[in-house]
DOSE-686307 format. One record per residue: x, y, z of N, C-alpha, C in turn. Coordinates in steps of 0.001 Angstrom, whole numbers, padded with zeros to 6 digits, always signed. Each point is the difference from the previous one (the first is absolute). Example, Ala and Ser with C-alpha at 12.3 -4.5 7.8 and 13.67 -1.06 7.14 Angstrom:
2
+013190-005690+007800-000890+001190+000000+000900+001200+000000
-000350+001050-000720+000820+001190+000060-000770+001090+000730
This chain:
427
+098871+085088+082101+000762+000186+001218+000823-001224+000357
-000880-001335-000334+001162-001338+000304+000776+000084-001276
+000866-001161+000212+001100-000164-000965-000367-001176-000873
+000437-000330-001143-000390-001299-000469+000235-000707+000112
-000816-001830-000014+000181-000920+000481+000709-001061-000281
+001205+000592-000785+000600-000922-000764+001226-000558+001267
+000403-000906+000024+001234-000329+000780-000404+000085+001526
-001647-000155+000218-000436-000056+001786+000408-001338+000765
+000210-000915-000877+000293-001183+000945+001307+000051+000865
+000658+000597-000325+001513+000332+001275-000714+001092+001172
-000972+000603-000608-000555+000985+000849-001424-000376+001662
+000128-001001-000849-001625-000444+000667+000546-000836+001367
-000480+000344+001098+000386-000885+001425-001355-000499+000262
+000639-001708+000767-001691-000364+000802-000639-000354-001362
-001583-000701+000525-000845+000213-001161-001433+000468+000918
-000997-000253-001329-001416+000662+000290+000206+001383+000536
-000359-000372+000828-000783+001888+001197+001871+000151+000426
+000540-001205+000085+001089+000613+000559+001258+000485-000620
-000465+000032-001499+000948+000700-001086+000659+001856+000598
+000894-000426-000450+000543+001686-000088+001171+000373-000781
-000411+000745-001439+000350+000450-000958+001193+001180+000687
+001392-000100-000103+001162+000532+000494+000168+001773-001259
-000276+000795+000566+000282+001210-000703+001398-000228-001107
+000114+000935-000705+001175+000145-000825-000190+001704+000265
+001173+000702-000871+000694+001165-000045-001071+000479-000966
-000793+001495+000291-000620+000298-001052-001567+000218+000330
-000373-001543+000736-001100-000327+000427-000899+001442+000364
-001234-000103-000066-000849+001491+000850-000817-000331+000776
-000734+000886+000556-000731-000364+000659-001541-000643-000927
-000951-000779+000866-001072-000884-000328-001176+001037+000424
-001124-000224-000216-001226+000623-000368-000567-000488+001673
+000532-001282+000417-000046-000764+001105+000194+001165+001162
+001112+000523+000381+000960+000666+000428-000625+001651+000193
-000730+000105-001268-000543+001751-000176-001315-000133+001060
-000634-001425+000019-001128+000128+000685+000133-000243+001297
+001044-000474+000743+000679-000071+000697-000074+001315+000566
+000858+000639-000902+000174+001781+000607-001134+000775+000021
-001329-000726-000306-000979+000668+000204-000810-000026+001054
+000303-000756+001090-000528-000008+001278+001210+000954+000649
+000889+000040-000272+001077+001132+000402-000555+001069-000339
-000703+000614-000743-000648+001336-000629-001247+000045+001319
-000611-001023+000162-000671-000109+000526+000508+000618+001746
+000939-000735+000286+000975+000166+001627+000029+001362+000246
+001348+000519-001405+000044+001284+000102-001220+001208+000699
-001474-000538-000988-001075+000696+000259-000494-000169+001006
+000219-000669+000911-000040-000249+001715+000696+000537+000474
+001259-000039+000232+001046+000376+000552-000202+001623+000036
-000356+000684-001241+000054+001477+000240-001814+000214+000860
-000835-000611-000131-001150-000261+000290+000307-000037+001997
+001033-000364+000023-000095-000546+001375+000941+001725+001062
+000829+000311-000857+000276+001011-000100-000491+001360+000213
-001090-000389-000791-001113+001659-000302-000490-000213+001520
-000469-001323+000220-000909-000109+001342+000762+000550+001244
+000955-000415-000343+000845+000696+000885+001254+001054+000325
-000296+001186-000605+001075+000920-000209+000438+000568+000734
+001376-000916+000780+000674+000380+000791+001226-000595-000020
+001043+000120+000701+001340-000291-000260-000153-001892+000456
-000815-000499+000850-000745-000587+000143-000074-001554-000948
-001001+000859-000561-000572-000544-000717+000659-000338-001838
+001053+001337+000281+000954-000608-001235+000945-000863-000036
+000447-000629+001676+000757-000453-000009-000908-001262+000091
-001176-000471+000242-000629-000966+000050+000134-000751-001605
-000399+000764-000779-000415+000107-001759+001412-000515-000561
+001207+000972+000890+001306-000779-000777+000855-001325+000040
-000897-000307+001759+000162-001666+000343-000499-000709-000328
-001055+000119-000577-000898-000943-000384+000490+000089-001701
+000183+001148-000600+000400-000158-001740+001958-000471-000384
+000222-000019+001247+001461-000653-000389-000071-001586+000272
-000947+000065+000867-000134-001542+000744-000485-000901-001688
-001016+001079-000105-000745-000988-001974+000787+000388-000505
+001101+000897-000419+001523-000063-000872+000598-001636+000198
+000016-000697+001218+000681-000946-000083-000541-001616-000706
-001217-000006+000071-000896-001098-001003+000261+000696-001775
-000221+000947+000119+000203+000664-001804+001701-000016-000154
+001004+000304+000779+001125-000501-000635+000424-001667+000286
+000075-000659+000703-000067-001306+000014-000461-000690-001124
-001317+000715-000793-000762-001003-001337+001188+000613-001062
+000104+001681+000328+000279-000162-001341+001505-000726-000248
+000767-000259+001136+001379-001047-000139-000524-001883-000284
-001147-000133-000015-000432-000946+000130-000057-000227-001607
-000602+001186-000646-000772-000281-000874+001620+000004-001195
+000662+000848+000257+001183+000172-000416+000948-001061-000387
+000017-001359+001397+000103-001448-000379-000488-000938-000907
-001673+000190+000085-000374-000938-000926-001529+001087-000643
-000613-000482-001456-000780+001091+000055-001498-000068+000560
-000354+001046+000509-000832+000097+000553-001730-000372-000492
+000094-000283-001188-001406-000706-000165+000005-001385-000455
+001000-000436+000529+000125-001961-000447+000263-000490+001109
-001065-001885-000218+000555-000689+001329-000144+000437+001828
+000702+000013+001035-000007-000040+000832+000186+001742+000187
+000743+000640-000440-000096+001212+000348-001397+000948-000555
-000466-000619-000912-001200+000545-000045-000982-000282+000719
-000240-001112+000536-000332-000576+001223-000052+001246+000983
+000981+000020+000279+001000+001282+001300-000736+001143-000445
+000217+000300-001337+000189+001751+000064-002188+000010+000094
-000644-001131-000366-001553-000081+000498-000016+000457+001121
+000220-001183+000894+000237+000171+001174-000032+001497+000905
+000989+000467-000345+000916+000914+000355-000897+001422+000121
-000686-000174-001337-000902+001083-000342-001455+000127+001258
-000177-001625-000457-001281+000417+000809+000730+000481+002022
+000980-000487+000102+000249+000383+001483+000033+000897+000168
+000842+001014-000849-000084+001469-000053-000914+000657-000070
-001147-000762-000752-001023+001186+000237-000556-000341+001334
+000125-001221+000358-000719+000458+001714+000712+000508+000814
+001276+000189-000201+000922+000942+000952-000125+001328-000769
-000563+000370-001040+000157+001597-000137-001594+000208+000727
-001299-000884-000525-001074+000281+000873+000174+000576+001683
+001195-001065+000441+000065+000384+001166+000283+000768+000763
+000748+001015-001217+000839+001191+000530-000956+001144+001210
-001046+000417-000884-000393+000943+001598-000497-000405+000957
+000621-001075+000268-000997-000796+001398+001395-000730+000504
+001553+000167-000690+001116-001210+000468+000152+001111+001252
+000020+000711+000651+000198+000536+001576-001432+000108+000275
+000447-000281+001209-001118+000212+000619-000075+000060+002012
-001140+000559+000435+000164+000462+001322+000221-001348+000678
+000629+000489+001589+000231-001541+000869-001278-000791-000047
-001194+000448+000264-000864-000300-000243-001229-000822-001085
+000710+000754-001141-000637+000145-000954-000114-001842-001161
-000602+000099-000704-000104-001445-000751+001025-000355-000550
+000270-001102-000103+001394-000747-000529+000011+000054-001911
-001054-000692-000511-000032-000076-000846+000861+000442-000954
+000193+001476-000152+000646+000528-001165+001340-000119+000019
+000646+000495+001343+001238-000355+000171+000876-001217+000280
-001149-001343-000078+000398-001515+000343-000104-000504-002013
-001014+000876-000294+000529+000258-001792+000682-000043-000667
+000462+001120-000091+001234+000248-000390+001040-000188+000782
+000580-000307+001219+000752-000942+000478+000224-001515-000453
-001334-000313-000241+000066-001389-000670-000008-000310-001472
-000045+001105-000567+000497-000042-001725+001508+000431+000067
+000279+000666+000707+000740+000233-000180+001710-001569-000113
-000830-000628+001160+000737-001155+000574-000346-000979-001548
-000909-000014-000130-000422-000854-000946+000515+000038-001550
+000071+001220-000168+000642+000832-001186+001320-000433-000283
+000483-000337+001130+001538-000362-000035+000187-001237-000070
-000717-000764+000876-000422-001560-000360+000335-000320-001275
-000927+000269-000966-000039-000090-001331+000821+000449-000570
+000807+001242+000461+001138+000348-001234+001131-000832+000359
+000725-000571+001742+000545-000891+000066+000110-001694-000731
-001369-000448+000072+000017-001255-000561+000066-000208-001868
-000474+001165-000190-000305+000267-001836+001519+000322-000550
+000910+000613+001017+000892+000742-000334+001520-001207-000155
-000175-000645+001301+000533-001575+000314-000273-000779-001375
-001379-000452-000786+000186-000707-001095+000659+000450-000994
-000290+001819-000192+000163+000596-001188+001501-000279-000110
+000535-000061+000853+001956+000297+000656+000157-001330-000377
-000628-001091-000451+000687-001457-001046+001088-000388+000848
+001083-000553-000395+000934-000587+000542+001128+000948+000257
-000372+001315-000079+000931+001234+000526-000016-000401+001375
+000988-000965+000807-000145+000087+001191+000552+001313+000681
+000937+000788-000189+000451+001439+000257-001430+000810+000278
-000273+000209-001115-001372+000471-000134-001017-000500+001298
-000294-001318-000154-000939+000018+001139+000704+000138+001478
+000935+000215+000589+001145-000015+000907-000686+001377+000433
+000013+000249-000723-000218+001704+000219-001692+001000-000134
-000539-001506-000635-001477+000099+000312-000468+000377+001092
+000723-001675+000328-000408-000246+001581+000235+000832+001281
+001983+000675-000350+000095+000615+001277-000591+001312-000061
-000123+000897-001161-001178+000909-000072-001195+000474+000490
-000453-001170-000224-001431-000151+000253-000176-000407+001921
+000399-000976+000245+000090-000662+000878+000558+001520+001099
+001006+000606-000024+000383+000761+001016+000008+001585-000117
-001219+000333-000793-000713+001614-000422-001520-000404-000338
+000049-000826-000646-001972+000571-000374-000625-000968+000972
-000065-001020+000617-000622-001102+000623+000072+000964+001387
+001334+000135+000801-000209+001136+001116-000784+001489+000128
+000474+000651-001277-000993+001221+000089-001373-000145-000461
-000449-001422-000054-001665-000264-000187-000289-000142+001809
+000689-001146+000360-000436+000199+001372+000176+001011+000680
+000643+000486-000108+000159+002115+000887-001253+000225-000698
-000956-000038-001284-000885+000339-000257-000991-000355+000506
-000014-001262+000315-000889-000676+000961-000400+000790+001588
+001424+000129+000310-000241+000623+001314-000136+001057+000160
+000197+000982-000966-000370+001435+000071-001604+000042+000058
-000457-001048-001092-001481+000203-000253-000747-000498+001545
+000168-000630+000756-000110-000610+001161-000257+000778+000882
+001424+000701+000309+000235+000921+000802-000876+001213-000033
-000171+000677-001309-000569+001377-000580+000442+000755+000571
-000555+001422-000215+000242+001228+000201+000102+000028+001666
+001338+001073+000678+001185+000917-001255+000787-000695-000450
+000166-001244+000612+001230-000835-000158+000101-000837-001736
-001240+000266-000745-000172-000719-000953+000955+000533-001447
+000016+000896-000252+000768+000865-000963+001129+000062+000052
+001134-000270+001830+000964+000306-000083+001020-001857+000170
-001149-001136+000201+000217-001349-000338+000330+000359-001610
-000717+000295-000501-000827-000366-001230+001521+001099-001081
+000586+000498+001021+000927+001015-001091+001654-000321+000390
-000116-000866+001093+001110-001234+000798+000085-001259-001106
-001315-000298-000142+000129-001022-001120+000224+000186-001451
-000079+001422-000277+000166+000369-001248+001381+000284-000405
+000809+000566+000735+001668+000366+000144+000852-001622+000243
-000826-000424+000742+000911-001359+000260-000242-000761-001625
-001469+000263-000095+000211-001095-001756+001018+000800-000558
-000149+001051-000591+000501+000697-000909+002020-000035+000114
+000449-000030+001573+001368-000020+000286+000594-001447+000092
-000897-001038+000089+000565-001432+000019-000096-000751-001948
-000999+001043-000275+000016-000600-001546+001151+000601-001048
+000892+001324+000847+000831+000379-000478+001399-000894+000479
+000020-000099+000704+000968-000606+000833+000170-001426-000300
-000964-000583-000260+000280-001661-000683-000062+000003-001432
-000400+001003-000644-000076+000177-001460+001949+000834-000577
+000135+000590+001181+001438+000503-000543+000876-001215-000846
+000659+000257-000740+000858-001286-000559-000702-001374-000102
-000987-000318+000143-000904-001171-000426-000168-000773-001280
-001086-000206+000010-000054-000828-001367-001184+000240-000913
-000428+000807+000291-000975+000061-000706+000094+000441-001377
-001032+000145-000940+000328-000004-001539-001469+001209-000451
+000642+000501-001086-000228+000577-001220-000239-000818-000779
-000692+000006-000610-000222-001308-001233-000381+001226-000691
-000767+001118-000194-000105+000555-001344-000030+001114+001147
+000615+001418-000711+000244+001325+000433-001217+000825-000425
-000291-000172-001334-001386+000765-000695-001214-000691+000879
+000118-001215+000123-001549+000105+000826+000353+000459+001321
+000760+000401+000777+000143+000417+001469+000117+001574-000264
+000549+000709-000676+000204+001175-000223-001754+000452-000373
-000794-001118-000751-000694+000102-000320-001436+000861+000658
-000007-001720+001043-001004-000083+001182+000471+001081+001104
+001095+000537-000172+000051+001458+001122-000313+001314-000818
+000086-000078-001580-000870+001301-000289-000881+000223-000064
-000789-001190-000204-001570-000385-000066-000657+000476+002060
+000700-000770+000723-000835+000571+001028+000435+001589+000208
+000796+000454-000618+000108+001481+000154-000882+000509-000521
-000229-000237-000752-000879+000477-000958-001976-000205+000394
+000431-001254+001032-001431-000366+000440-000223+000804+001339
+001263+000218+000563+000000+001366+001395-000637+001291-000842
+000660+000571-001020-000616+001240-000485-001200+000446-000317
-000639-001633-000443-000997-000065-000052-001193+000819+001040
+000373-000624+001153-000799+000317+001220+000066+001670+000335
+001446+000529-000458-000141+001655+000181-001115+000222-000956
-000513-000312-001273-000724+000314-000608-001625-000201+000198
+000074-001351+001013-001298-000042+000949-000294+001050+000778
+001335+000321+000706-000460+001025+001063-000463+001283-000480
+000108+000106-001068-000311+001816-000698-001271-000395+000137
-000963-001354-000841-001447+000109+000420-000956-000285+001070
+001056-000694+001123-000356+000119+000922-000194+001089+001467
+001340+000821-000570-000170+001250+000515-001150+000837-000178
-000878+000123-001196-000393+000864-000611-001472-000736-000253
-000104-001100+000471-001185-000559-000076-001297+000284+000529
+000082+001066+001082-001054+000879+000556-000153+001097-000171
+000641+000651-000957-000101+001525+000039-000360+000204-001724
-000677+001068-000047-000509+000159-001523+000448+000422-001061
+000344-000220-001130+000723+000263-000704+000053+001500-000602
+001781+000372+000456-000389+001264-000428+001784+000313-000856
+000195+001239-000014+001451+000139-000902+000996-000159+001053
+000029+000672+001245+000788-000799+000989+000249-001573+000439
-000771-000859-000145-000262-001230-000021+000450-000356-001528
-000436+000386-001104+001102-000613-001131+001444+000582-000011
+000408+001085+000676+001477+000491-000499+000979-000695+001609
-001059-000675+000787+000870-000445+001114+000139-001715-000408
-000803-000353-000758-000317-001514-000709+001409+000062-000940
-000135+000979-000685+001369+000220-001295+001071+000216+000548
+000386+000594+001176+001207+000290+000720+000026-001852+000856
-000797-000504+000697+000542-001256+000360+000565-000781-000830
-001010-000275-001506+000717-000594-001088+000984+000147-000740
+000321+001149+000676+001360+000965-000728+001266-000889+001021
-000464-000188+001437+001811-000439+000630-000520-001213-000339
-001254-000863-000481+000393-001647+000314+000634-000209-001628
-000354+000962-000849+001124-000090-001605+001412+000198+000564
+000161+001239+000761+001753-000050+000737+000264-000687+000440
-000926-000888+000775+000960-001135+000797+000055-001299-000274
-000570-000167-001131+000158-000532-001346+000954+000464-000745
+000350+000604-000203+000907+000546-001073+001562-000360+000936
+000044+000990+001440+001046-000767+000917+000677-001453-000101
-000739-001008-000612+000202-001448+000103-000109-000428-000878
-001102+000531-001540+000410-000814-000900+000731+000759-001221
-000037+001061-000039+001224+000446-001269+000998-000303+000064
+000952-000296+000874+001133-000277-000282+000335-001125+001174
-000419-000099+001231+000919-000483+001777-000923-001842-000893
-000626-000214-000210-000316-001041+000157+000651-000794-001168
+000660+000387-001173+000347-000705-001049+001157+000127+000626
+000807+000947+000463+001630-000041+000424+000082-000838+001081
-000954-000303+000981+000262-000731+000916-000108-001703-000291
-000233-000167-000994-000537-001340-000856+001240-000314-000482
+000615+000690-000726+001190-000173-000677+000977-000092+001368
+000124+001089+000721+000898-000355+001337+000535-001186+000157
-001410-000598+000719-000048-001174+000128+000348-001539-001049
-000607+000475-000613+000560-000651-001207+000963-000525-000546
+000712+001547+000243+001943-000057-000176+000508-001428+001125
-000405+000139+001282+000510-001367+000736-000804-000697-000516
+001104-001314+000729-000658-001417-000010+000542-000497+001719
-000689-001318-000212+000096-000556+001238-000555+000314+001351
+000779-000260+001166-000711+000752+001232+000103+001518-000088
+001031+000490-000407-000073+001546-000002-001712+000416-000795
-000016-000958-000865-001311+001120-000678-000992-000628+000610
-000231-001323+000549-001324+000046+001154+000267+000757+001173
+001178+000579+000627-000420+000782+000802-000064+001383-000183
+000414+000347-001037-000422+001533-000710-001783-000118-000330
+000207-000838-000295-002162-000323-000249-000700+000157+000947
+000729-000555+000886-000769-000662+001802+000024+001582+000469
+000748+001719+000136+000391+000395+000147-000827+001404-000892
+000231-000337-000928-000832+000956-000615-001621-000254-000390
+000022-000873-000070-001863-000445-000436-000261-000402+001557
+000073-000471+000331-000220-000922+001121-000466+000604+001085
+001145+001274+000310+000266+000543+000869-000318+001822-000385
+000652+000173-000878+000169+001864-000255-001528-000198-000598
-000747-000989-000667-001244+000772-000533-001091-000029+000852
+000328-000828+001515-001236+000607+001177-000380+000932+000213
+001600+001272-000507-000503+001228+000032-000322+000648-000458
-000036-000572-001316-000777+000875-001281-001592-000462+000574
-000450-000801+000449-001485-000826+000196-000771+000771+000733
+001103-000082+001310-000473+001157+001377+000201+001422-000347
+000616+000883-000772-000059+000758-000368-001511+000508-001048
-000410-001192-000885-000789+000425-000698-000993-000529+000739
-000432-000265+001269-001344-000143+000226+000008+000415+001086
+001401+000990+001080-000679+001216+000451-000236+000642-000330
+000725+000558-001252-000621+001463-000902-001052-000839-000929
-000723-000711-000002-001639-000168-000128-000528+000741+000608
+000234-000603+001861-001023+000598+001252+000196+001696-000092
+001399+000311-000478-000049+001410-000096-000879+000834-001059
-000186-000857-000778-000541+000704-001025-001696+000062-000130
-000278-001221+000592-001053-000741+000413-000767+001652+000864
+000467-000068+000990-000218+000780+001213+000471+001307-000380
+000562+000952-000706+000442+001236-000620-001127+000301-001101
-000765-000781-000901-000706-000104-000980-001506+000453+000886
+000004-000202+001043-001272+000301+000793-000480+001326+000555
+001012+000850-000317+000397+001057+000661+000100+001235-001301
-000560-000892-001361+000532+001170-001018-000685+001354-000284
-001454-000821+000594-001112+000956-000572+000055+001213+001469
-000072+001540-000726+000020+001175+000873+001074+000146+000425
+001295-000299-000769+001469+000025+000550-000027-000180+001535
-000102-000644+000688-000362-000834+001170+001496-000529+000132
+001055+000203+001137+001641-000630+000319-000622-001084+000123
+001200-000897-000332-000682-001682+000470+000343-000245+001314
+001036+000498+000470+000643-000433+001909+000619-000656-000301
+000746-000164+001084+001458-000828-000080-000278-001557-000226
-000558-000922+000725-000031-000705-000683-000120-000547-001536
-000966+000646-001126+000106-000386-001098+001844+000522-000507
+000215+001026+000308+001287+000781-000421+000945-000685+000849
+000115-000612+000531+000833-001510+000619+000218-000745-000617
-001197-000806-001162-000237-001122-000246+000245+000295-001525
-000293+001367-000672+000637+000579-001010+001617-000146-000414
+000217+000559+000952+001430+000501-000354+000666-000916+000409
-000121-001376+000898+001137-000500+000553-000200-000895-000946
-001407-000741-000343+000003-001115-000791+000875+000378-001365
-000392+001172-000515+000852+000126-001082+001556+000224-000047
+000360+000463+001073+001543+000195+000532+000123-001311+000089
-000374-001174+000538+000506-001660+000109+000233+000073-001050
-001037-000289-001056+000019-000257-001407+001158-000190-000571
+000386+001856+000054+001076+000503-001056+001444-000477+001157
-000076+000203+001279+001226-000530+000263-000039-001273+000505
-000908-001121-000722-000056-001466-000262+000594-000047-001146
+000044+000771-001017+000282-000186-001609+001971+000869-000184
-000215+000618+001122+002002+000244+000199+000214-001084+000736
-000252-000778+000969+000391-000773+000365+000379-001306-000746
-000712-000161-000786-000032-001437-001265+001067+000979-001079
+000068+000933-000290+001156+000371-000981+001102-000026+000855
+000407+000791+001446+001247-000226+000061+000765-001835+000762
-001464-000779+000248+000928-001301+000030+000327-000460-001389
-000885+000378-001276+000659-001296-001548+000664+001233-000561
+000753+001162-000126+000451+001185-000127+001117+000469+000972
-000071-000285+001059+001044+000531+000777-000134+001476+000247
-001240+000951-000440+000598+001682-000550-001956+000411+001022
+000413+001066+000611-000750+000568+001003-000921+000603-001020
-001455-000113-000046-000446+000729-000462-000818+001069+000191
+001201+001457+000174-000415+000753+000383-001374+001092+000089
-000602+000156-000964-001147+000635-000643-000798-000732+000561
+000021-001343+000176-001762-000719+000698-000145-000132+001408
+001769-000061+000752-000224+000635+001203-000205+001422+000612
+000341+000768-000918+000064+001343+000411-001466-000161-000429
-000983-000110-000807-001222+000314-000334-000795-001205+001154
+000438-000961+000814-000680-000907+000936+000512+001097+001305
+001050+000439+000143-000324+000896+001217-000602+001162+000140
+000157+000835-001030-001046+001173-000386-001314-000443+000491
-000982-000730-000406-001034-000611+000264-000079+000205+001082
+000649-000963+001394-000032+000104+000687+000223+001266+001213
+001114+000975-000407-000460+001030+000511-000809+000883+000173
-000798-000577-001484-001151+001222-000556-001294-000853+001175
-000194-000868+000545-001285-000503+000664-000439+001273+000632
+000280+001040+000504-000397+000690+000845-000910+000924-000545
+000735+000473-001091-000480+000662-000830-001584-000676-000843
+000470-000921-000643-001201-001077-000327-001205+000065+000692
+000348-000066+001371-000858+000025+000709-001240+001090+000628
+000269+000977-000567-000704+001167+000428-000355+001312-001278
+000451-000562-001686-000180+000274-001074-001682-000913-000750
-000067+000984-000839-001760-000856-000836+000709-000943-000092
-000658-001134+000049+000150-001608-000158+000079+000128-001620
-000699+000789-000736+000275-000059-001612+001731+000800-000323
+000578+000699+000447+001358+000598-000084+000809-001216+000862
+000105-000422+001073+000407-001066+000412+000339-001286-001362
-000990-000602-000131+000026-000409-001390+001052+000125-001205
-000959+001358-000151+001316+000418-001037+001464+000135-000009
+000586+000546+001475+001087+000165+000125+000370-001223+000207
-000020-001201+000508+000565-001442+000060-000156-000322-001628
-000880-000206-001043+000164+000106-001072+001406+001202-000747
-000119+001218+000711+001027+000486-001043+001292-000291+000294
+000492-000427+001832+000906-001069+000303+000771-000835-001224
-000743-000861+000104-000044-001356-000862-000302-000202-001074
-000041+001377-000709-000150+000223-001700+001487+000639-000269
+000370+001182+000868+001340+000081+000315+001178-000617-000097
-000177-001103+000774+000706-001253-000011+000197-000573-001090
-000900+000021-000714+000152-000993-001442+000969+000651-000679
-000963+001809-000037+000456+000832-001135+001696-000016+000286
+000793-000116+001150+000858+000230+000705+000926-000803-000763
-000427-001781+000236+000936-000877-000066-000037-000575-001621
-001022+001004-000577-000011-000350-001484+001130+000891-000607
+000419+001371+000553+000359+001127-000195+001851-000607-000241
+000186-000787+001721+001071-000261+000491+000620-001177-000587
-001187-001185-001047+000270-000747-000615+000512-000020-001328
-000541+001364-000461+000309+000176-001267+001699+000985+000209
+000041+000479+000646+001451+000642+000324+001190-001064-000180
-000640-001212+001097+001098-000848+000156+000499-000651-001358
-001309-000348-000967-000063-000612-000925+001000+000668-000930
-000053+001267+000048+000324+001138-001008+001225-000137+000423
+000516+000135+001021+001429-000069+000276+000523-001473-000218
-000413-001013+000092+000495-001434-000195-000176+000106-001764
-000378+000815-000288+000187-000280-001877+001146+001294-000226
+000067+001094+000663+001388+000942-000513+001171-001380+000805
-000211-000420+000967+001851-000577+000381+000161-001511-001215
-001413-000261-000155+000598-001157-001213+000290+000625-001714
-000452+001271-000232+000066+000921-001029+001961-000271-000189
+000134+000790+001743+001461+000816+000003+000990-001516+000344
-000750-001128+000383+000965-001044+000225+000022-000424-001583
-000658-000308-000830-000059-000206-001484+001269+001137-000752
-000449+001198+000136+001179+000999-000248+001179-000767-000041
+000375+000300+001604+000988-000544+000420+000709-001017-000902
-000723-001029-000027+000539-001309-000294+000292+000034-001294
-001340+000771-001002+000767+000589-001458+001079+000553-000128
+000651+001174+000643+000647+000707-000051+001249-000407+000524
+000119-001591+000798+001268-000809+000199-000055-000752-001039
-001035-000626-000633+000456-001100-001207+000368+001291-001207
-000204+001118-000150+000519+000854-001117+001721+000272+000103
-000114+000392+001747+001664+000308+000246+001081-001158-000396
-000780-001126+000088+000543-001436+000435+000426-000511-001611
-000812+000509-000905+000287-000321-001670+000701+000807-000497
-000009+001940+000135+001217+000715-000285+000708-000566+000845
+000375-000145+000890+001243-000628+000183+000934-001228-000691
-001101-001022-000184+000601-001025-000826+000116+000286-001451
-000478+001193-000194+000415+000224-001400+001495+000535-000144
């Protein structure tokens, strides 16, 4: 996964602990980095955990403040790590660090709200990893950035006027608590998220290698899907095994292969190259923009349709409707998904993609329906959705293909059939 060590001395900043090995083009991600994303596997499994406890409109919006809020420590490393690599020197230092904070801020998750009353602890927690989290990616991020003064320019105003403020709004939400705690706590989440866009527009920040950033965002996709695949046995973890319970197990594993398939057959290599194609600020802010930004919603998408599936899976045995809530948490999470994944094609594409919105609003009209059908047909029909979809845009791919080889067939013609005219003539 590293590169070889030939020619590191132009590369190497600082010494001892305070070395930091500067990425090149190519670079991937570190083994450092995967374990990293494994207290994120971990979050995720809270986050929908916190969810189940509470299934209500509620309580999903609690789950999505708190999992965008840990979106912002997991993209911060992985631009970090992107600078210099992530298991040498001072940033390995960091990305230690980093790990263990996270896991006491994902521990903290079903306890970060809490009543006016109620104990501080959990939510002074993860308020305070959270603050801390950033600490460390600021100062690690400052060495890694060498004598790029641009670079650190933009460290600083970054950091300094989005993540340092929406820790203290975290502070005071946790303080304050409930009702007022969730809607601090989702004040501070919009303000990070709109000031880190806003000082990052036209900035300075860097790409140092495209394959490891393209990288570390398929990998946590891939570590979100994961968790839909938790929820099938966690759904199903009390009830006894029977053929309804395996053909509703095979139908969940059936959309988390589609929504898999949505992102990695084709949207994730084209969007690599996209990017790719630029250089300069245009392609850090196509990065900042599409990873950064468009794949929150692939994240939040795949770990409400966990809770949906989670909570629909409970309901299989005796064709039993699941109720609107699971068929909420079904259909919308997977509608984000797919119109998270048109959204990232038509910014590096320019071209609407019609079939994954028309199949993300379908979904959504169907909740009603969802809702008052066997939780095992429910299932299925969001599966035959999104098998649809594939079959659809595989159908529509091969057309296009087919036609982009007859106009270069008939442009070849063409062009024969002028160099033939073009020689009888000179004869």
């Amino acid at each position: 996964m590293s590169t070889p060590r030939s020619g590191l001395s132009s590369r190497i900043l600082g010494a001892g602990l305070l070395t930091a090995e500067t990425s090149r083009e190519g670079d991937r991600a570190t083994t450092l980095e995967l374990f990293f994303d494994l207290v994120y596997a971990f979050a995720f499994t809270q986050v929908t955990a916190l969810m189940v406890h509470h299934p209500t409109a509620g309580g999903v919006l609690q789950g999505l403040v708190i999992l965008l809020l840990l979106w912002g420590p997991w993209a911060s490393f992985a631009w970090l790590a992107n600078q210099a690599h992530g298991d040498r020197g001072i940033v390995r230092v960091g990305m230690i660090a980093a790990t263990l904070i996270m896991f006491f801020a994902s521990l903290a998750v079903p306890a970060a709200y809490r009543a006016a009353d109620g104990p501080l602890l959990g939510t002074l927690l993860f308020a305070v990893s959270f603050l801390l989290v950033q600490v460390v990616h600021m100062v690690v991020y400052l060495i890694a950035a060498g004598s790029d003064m641009a670079l650190r320019r933009q460290i600083i105003v970054t950091e300094s006027s989005a993540m340092l403020p929406a820790a203290a709004l975290l502070v005071i939400g946790g303080l304050v608590g409930a009702p007022f705690q969730v809607w601090i706590w989702l004040v501070a989440l919009v303000f990070q998220w709109v000031v880190i866009y806003v000082t990052s527009s036209g900035g300075d920040w860097r790409i140092n290698s495209l394959a490891h950033f393209a990288e570390r965002h398929a990998l946590v996709v891939l570590l979100a899907l994961g968790e839909s695949v938790v929820a099938i046995g966690s759904g199903v973890a009390r009830l006894p095994l029977s053929a309804s319970v395996l053909v509703g197990s095979g139908f969940g594993i059936g959309i988390g292969v589609a929504l898999w398939w949505a992102y990695f057959h084709q949207l994730s290599a084209h969007v690599e190259h996209a990017v790719g194609r630029r250089s300069g600020v245009e392609r850090t802010q196509l990065a900042t923009e599409v990873y950064t930004y468009l794949h929150m919603l692939l994240i939040a998408g795949i770990v409400i349709a966990a809770l949906g599936v989670e909570t629909t899976m409970r309901h299989v045995s005796g064709f039993a409707a699941p109720g609107l809530f699971p068929a909420f948490a079904l259909a919308s999470g997977v509608s984000l998904y797919l119109a998270g994944t048109g959204f990232i094609w038509l910014r590096v594409a320019k071209e609407w993609s019609l079939a994954r919105f028309a199949a993300a609003s379908l979904l959504l009209a169907l909740i009603p329906a969802l809702a008052i059908i066997p939780a095992l047909v429910a299932l299925g029909l969001v599966l035959v959705i999104v098998v649809a979809l594939a079959v659809t845009e595989g159908l529509l791919g091969q057309r296009a293909k087919l036609g982009a080889t007859k106009r270069a067939s008939a442009a070849s013609a063409g062009s024969a059939g002028s160099a033939s005219a073009a020689t009888t003539s000179a004869g």
